[in-house]
N, C-alpha and C positions, 0 to 999 in steps of 0.2 A: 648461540653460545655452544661451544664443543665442551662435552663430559667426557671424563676418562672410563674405559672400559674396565671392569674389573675383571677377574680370574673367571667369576662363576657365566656373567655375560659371556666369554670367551669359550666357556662348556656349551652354551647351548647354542650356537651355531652349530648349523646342519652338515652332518660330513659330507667331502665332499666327496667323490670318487673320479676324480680326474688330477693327474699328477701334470703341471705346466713346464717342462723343460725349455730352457735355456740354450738352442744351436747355434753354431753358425751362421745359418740357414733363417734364422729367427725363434720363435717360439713353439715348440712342439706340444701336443695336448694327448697326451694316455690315459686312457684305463688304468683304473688301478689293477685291474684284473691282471692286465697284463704284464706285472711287474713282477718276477720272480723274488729278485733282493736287489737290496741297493750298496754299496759301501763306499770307498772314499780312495778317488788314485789321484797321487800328486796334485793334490788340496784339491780337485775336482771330485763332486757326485758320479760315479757310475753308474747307472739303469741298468739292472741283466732283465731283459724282458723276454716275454715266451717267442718274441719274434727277433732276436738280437736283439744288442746292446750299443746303448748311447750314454755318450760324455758329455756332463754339460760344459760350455765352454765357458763359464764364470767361475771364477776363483774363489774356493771356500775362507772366507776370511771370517768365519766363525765354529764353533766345536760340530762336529757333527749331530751329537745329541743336540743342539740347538736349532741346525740346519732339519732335522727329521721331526722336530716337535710338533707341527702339522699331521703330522702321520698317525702318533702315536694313540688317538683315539679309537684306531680301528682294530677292535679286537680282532682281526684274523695277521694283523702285521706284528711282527715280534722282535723289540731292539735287541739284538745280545753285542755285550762291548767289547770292545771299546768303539768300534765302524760298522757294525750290519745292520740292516734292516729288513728282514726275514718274509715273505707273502706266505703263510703259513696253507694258504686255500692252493697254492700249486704245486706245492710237494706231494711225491709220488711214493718215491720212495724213503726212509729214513732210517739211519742206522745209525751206532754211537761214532762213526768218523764221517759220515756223511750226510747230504741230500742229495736227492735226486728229483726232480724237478718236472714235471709231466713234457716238458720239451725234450726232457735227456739232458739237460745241463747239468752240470755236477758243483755243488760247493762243495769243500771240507773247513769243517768249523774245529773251534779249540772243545778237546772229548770234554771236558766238566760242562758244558751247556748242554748235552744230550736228554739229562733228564728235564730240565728246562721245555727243552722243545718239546722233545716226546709229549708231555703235559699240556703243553697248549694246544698241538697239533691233535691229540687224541682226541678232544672235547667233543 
């Protein structure tokens, strides 16, 4: 007989640290480590990873905040909205219009999240 899981059941599952993408090609398997940020092009996930970036090729047919809710347990990743999803462990550098990212990749975020980041980033 199958029992429904509840909320708390669903907390204590162990995180995982491997992100499963979706290619072409078939199923790719990362590091979390290696995820700079993630956000959302043309209803697809994009990966910015410290090694390039990958598209998955599945069609977001749900909110982003939905699609990242796996994630969001790991206190070093950070949602800021409406689409990112921040690796806060590979920022390099950080100022109120940017990140810089130990690869050299560059985001520019919206300035009112700066102290946001800064805060988690600092810890």
């Amino acid at each position: 007989m199958e029992t429904e899981k509840s909320d708390s059941d669903v907390d204590q599952r162990p995180l995982t640290r491997i992100i499963i993408i979706s290619v072409s090609e078939g199923d790719k398997r990362i590091s979390l480590d290696k995820l700079n940020y993630m956000d959302i092009e043309q209803r697809s996930l994009y990966y910015h990873l410290t090694m390039g970036n990958i598209k998955s090729r599945c069609i977001l047919r749900t909110s982003f905040t939905k699609a990242i809710e796996p994630y969001l347990r790991h206190e070093n990743l950070l949602f800021i909205k409406p689409s990112l999803l921040i690796n806060l462990d590979n920022i390099d550098i950080l100022d109120k219009e940017k990140i810089i990212f130990t690869n050299g990749e560059i985001l520019y975020f919206p300035k009112k999240y700066y102290e946001e980041i800064y805060e988690r980033w600092s810890k």
